[in-house]
C-alpha positions in Angstrom: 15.9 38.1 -0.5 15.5 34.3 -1.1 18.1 32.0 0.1 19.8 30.5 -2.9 21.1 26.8 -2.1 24.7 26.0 -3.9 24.9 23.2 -6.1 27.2 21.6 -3.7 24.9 22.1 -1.2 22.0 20.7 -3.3 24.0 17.6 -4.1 24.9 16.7 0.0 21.3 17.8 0.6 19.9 15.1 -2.3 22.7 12.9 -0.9 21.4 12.7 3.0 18.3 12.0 1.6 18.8 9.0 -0.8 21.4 7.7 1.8 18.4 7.7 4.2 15.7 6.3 2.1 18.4 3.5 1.3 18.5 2.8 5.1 15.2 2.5 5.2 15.0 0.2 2.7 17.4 -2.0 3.9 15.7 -1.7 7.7 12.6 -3.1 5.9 13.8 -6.1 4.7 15.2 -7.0 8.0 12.9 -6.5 9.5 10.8 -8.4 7.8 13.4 -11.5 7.3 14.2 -11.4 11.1 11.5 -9.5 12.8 11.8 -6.7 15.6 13.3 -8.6 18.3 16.1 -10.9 16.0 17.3 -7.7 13.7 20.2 -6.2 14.7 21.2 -2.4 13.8 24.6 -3.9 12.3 22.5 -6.1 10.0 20.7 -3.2 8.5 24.0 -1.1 8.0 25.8 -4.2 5.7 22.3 -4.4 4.3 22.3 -0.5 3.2 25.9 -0.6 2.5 26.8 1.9 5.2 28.5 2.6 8.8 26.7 1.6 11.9 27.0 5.3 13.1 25.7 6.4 10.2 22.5 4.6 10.6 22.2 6.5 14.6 23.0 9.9 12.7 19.9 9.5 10.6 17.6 7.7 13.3 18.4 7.6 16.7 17.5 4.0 17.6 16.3 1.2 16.8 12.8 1.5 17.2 12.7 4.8 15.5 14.2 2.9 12.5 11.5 0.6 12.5 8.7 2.8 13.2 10.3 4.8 10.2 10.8 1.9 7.9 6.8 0.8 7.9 5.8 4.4 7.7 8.1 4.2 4.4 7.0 0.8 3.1 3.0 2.1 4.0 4.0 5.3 2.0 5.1 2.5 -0.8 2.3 0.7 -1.1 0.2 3.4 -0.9 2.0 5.2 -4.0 1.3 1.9 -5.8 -2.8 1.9 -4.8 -3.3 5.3 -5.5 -1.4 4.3 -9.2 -4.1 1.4 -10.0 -7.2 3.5 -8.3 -6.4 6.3 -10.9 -7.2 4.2 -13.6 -10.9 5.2 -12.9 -10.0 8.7 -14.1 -10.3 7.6 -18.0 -12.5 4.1 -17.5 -13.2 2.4 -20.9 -17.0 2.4 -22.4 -16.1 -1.2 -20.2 -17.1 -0.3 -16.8 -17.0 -3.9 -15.8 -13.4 -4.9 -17.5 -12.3 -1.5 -16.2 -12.7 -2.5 -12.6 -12.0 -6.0 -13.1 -8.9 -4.5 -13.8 -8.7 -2.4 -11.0 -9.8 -4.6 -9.1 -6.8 -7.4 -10.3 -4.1 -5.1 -9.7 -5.2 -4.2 -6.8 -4.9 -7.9 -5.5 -1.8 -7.7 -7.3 -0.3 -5.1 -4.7 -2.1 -6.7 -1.6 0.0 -9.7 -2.6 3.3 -8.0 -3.4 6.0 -9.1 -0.8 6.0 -5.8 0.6 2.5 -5.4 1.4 2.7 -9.1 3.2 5.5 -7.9 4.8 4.2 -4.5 6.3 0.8 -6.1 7.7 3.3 -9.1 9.5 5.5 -6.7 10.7 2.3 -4.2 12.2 0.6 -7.3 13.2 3.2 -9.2 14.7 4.4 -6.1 16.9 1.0 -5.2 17.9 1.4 -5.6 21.5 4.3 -3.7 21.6 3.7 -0.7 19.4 -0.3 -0.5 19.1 -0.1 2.4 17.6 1.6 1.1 14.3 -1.4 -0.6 13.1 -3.2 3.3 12.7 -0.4 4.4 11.7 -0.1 1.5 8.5 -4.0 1.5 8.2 -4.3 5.1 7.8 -1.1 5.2 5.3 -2.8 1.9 3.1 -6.6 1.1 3.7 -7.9 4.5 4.8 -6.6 6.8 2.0 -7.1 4.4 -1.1 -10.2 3.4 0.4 -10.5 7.5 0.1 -9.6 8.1 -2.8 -11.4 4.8 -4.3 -14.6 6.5 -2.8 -13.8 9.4 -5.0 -13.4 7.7 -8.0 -16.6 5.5 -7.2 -18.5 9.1 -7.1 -17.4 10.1 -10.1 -18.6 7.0 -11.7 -22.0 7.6 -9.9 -22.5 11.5 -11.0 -21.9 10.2 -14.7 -24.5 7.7 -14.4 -22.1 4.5 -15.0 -22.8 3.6 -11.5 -26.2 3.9 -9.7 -26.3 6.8 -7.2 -24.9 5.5 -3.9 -22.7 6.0 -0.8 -19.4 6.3 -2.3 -17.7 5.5 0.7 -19.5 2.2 1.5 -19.4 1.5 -2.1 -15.5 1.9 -1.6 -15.2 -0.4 1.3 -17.5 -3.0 0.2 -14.9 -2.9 -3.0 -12.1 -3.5 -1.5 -13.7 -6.2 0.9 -14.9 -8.4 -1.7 -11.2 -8.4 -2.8 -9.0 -8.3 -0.2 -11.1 -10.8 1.7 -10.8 -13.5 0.1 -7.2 -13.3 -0.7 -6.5 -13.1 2.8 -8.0 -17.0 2.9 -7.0 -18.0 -0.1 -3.2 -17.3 0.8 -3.2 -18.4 4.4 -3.0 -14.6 5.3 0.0 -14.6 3.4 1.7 -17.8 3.2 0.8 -19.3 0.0 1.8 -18.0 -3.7 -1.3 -16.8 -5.2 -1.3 -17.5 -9.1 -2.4 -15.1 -11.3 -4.9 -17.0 -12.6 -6.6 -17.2 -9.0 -6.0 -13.6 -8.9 -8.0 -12.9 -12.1 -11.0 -15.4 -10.5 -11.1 -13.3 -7.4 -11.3 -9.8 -9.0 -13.8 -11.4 -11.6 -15.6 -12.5 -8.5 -15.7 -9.7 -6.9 -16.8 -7.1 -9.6 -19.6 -9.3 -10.9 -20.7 -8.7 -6.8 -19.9 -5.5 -7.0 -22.0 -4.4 -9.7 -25.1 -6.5 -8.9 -25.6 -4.3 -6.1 -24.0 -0.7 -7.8 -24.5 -1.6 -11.6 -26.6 1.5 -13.4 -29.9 0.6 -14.0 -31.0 0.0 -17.9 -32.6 3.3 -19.5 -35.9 2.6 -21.3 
C-alpha cells in the first residue's frame, strides 16, 4: 500500500525546500558581490533572512554552499536557454527573423547579471575548484548547445535549413553570438545596449545562414 504524505507533512516538506532554494539564492549573490574567499556564511544567512545554523542544517559548509549555489544559478540560466531555444518549435514562415530572435534573446540571457555572474564566479575559482567549470559548462553551453542542435535538425529535415551537422551547426550558432559579446562587454564589464544586442544577433544570423540557408528550388 502507497505511503500517503499528510498535508502537514506536505507543507514542512514544501517548506525545507523553498527555505533552501532561498539560501541558495542569497549564497549566490554573495558570492558574487564578495567572491569565495570575502563571503562569510553569516552574510548569506541576513541575506536569506535566516539563522546561521540553519544555513549548516541544509549544507554542511561553506564550500558545499557554493558549489550548490552555481549548480542552482547554472540550472537558472539553463531554464531560461532552453525557454528562448524552444521558440524553434513553431518558427514563423520568417526563418531569418525567427532566429534573429533567438538569436537576440539569447544574448539577452548571456548578458543577464546572473549569467555574468556564474562564469566570474567558475572562472575566478578555477584554481581552486577545477571541476566547477564542467560542472557550469555542462549545466549552460553543453545542454542548450544540445538542445539547439535538435531544433537546428528539425529545421534541416523540413527543408528550411540545408542538410547539415546539427551539432556543428549548433556550436557555430552560438559562437557567432556569444563571441562577440564577450568583446564587446569587456567579458562582462560594460552594459550592452539593446540596440548593440540586436546588431550582434543580426550579425550573426545573416553569417549563419550564408553557410546553412536552404538552397532556392527551381
Amino acid at each position: 500500500m502507497a505511503e500517503v504524505t499528510s498535508p502537514v507533512g506536505q507543507r514542512a516538506s514544501r517548506g525545507r525546500i523553498d527555505k533552501r532554494q532561498a539560501i541558495l539564492d542569497a549564497a549566490f549573490v554573495v558570492f558574487a558581490r564578495r567572491g569565495y574567499a570575502q563571503a562569510c556564511v553569516q552574510e548569506i544567512a541576513e541575506e536569506a533572512g535566516v539563522a546561521k545554523p540553519t544555513i549548516y542544517n541544509h549544507l554542511n559548509d561553506k564550500e558545499t554552499l557554493f558549489r550548490h549555489a552555481l549548480t542552482a544559478a547554472g540550472d537558472a540560466v539553463l531554464a531560461e536557454n532552453l525557454s528562448v531555444v524552444d521558440r524553434l518549435r513553431n518558427p514563423d514562415p520568417d526563418v531569418r527573423a525567427t532566429l534573429e530572435d533567438v538569436a537576440y534573446r539569447l544574448i539577452r540571457v548571456c548578458c543577464a547579471e546572473r549569467s555574468r555572474s556564474l562564469r566570474w564566479l567558475a572562472y575566478g575559482q578555477v584554481a581552486q575548484f577545477p571541476d566547477l567549470i564542467d560542472i557550469v559548462v555542462s549545466r549552460t553551453s553543453d545542454q542548450l548547445a544540445e538542445a539547439l542542435a535538435d531544433r537546428l535538425a528539425r529545421l534541416s529535415l523540413s527543408g528550411r535549413l540545408r542538410a547539415c551537422d546539427p551539432a556543428t551547426a549548433a556550436e557555430q550558432f552560438l559562437v557567432l553570438i556569444t563571441g562577440p559579446m564577450e568583446g564587446r562587454s569587456r567579458l562582462g564589464t560594460r552594459k550592452i545596449s539593446a540596440a548593440e544586442m540586436h546588431a550582434v544577433a543580426a550579425a550573426a544570423v545573416d553569417t549563419f545562414l550564408r553557410a546553412y540557408e536552404a538552397p532556392e528550388t527551381p
